[in-house]
Structures are given as C-alpha cells and as structure tokens.
C-alpha positions in Angstrom: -33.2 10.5 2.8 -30.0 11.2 0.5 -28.8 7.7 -0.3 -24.7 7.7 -0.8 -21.0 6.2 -0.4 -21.4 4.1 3.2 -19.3 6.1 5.4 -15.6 4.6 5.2 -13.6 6.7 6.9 -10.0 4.0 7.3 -10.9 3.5 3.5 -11.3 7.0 2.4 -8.1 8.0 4.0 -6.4 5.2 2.7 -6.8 5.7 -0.7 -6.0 9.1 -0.5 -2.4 8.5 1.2 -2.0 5.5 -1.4 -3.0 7.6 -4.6 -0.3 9.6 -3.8 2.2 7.3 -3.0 1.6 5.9 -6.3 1.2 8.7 -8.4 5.2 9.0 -8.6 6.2 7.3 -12.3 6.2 3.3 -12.1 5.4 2.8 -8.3 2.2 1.4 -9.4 4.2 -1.2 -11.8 6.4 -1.5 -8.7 3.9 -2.7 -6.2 2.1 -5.0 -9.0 5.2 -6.7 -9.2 6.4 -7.1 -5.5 2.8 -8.6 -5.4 2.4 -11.0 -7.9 5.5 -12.7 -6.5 4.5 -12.4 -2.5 0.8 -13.7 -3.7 1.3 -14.9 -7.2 -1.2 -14.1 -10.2 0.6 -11.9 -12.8 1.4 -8.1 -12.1 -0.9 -7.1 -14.9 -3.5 -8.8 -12.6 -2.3 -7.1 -9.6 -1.9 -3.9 -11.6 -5.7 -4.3 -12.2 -6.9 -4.7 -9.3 -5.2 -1.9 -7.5 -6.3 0.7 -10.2 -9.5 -0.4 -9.8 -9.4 -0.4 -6.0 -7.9 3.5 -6.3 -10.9 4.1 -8.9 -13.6 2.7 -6.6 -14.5 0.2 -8.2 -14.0 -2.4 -6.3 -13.8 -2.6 -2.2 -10.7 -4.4 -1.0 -10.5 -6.7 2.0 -8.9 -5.1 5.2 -6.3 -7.7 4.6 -4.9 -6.4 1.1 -5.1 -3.2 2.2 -2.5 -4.0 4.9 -0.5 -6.2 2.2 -0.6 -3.2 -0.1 0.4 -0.8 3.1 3.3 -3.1 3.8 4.7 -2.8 0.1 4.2 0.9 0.3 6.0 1.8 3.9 8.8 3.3 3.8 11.6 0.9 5.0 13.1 1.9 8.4 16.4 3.1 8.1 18.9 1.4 10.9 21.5 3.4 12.3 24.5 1.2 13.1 24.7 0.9 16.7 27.1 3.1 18.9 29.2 1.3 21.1 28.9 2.6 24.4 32.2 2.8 25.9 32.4 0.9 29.2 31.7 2.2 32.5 34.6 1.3 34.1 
C-alpha cells in the first residue's frame, strides 16, 4: 500500500487559488497585515504562518482558511442604484 498526502481535495484547491492570489508583489505583506490587526499577533507572525500554510507545512484550521478567504475576495463592486421612474 503506497502511503501519501491524505486526500484534501477543499485544501488542495485552496492553496492553489491562494498561491496565486498572492504571488502578485506585496499581497502576502498585505494580508499579514489586515490580519494581525483583525486577530492580533504581529504581521511577521501572520506572515509566517501563511508561508508555511502555502509551503505545507503546517495544516490550517477550516476557520483561517475562511478568515484568510475573506481578506483575499475581491470586494463587490455596488452599482449606485437606478431610480426607477414612477409608474404613474
């Protein structure tokens, strides 16, 4: 029996969506910051922690993977509403 990697599959995809979000120049910097003042600890901490997360060397909680998600989403643009003219 070949002995690997548990299958992850929400992990696996998950880091490969966030390595690239994060390969861009100072996103990673950018997310250790919004972090260390959402959670506290320093950003060099956070900054840590995600690389080693992306490297694999450590397994993150489904619950900083969404915190880390959150940070990463695009914000929603919001069209200013259209005012409807009246119907009468």
């Amino acid at each position: 029996m070949i002995h690997g990697r548990p299958e992850r599959p929400y992990l696996e995809s998950w880091l490969r969506r966030a390595r690239k979000q994060l390969a861009a120049s100072g996103r990673l910097s950018e997310l250790a910051l919004i972090l260390s003042r959402q959670e506290g600890g320093s950003p060099e901490h956070w900054s840590t922690l995600v690389r080693s997360i992306l490297e694999e060397q450590t397994t993150p909680s489904l619950d900083l993977l969404t915190r880390i998600d959150a940070v990463l989403a695009k914000p929603v643009e919001r069209t200013p509403a259209t005012e409807q003219p009246g119907l009468f």
